[in-house]
C-alpha positions in Angstrom: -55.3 37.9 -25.5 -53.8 37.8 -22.2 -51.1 35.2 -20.9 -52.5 32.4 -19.3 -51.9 32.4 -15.4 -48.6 30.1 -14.1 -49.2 27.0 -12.9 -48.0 26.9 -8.9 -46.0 24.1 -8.0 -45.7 22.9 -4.7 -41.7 23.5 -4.0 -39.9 20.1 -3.2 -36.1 19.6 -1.3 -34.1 18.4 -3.8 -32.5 15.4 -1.7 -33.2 12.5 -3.7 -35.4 9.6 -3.7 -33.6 6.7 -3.0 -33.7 4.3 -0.2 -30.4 6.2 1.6 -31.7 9.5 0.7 -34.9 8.6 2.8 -32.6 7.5 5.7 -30.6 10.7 5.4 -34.1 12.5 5.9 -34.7 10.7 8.8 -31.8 11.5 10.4 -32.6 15.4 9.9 -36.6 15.1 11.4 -34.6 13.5 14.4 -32.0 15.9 14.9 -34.7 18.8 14.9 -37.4 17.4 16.8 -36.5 13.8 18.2 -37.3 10.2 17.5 -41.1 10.8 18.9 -41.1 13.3 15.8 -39.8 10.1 13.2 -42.9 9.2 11.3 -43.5 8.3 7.6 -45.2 11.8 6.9 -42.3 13.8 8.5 -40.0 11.9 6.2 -41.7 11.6 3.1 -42.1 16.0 3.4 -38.4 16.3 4.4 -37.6 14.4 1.5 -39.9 15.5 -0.9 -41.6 12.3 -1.8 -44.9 10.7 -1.6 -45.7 9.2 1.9 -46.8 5.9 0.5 -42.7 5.6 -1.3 -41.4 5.6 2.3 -43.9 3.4 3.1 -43.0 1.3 0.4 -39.3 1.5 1.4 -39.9 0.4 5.2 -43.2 -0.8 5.4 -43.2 -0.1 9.5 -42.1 2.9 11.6 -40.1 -0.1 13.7 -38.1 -0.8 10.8 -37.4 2.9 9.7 -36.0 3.3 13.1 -33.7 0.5 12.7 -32.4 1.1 9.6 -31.9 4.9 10.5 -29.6 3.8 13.2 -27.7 1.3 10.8 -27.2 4.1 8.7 -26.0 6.9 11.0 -23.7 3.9 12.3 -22.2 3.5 8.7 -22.1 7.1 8.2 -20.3 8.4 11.5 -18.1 5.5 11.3 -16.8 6.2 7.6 -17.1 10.1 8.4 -15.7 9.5 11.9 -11.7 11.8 13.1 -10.8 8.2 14.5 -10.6 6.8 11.0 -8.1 9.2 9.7 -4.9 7.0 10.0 -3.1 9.2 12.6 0.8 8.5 12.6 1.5 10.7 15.8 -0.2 12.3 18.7 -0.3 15.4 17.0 -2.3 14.0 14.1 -5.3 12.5 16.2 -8.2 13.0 15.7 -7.6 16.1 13.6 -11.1 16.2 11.7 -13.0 16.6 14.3 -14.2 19.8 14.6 -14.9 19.8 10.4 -16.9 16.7 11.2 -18.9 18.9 13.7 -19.7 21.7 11.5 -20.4 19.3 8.3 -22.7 16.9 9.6 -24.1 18.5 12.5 -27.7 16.4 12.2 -25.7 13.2 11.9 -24.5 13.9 15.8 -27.4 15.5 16.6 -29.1 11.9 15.9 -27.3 10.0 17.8 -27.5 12.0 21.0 -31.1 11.7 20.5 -31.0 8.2 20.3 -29.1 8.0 23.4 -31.7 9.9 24.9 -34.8 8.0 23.5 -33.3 4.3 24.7 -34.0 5.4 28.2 -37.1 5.3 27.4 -37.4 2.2 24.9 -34.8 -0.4 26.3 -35.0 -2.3 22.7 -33.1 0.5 21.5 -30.5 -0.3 23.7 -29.0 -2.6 21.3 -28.5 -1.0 18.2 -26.8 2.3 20.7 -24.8 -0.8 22.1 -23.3 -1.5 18.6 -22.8 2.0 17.4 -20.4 2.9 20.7 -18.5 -0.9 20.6 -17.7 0.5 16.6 -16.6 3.8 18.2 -14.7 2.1 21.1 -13.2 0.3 18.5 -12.1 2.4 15.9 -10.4 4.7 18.7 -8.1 1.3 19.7 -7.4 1.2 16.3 -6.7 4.6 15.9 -4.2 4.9 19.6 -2.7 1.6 18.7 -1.1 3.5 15.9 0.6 6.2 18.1 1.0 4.1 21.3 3.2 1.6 22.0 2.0 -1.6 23.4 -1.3 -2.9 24.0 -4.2 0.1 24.2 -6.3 -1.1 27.0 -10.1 -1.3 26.5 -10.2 1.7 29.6 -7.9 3.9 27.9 -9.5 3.9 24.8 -13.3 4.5 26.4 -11.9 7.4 28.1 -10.2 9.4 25.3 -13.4 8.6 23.2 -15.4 10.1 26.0 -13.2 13.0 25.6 -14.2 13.2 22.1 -17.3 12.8 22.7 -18.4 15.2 25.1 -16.3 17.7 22.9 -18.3 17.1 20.3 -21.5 17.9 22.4 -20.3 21.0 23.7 -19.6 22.1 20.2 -23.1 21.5 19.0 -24.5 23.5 21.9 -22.3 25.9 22.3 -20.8 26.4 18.6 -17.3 27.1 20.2 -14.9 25.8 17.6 -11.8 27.2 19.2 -12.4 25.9 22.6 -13.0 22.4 20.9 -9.1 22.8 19.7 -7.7 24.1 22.4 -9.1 21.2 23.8 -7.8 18.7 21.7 -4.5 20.3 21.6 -3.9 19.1 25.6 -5.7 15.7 24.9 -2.7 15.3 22.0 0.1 16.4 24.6 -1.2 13.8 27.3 -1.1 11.2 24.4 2.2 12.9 23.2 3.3 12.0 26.9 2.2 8.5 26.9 3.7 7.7 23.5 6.7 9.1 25.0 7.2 8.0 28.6 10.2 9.8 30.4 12.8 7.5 31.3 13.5 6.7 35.3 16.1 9.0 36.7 19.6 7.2 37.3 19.9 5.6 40.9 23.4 3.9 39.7 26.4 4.1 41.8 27.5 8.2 41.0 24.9 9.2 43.2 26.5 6.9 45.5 30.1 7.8 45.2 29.5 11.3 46.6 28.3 9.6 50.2 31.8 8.5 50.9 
């Protein structure tokens, strides 16, 4: 008597099924093939579920979009190097690169988004909220290490710093060029937190006039 044949079993990605587990899928189909790629049957086989369950979680493509947004927003927030409670120049923004190379996708996502919102304006506000929680959290984060008032310029620019950092390391993959990087934007914050006191124009310099 010979052994009955295996059965074949169509191999699933062991992610998960819940609602955030769906939402982490759709971040990935975006990161590989952008939001025009974001449909219920892309996420349901990234996940390894049923297309109807994402249906079911959603109900329209609209409100998968949405929510994916809300979510990456949570998610690079909590995840975020301007979150880490700096007390010094030296110490900001320190897990950056690690954030790169762990959650690459997550990035990935939101430069896609970026992209896509020239296209659909109504995405415009959901990017809108993402950055004003990123401009924010880097006020936080140089009001810690500054003194006085962090204006709302200075801290757009040293998040643009960041940020484009953060793209080039995506592209390019260059992890040491991201710290060498963030090793001058620490000494030009160093600098600030540390502003060199006006030279002496008291009467000594005076004195040796007469």
């Amino acid at each position: 008597m010979t052994d009955p044949k295996p059965t074949t079993r169509k191999r699933v990605k062991n992610y998960g099924t819940g609602r955030t587990a769906l939402l982490e899928a759709a971040v990935r189909v975006v990161a590989r093939g952008g939001l025009r790629n974001l449909t219920y049957r892309a996420v349901a086989e990234e996940a390894g579920v049923t297309h109807g369950l994402v249906v079911h979680h959603f109900g329209s493509r609209d409100a998968l979009i949405e929510e994916a947004v809300a979510h990456a927003i949570r998610s690079s927030i909590s995840s975020s190097a301007l979150e880490a409670g700096a007390d010094g120049p030296a110490e900001f923004a320190t897990g950056l690169v690690d954030m790169v190379e762990a959650g690459p996708e997550l990035q990935v996502f939101q430069y896609e988004l970026m992209l896509e919102a020239r296209r659909r304006p109504e995405l415009l506000a959901h990017l809108r909220g993402l950055y004003e929680e990123y401009f924010e959290a880097s006020r936080r984060e140089l009001g810690r290490i500054l003194p006085g008032p962090v204006s709302p310029g200075l801290s757009r620019l040293v998040f643009a710093a960041l940020e484009g950092l953060v793209l080039h390391q995506l592209v390019f993959g260059e992890r040491a060029a991201t710290e060498d990087a963030l090793a001058e934007l620490r000494a030009l914050l160093a600098g600030l937190a540390s502003p060199v006191a006006p030279a002496d124009s008291g009467s000594d310099s005076g004195s040796d006039l007469r």
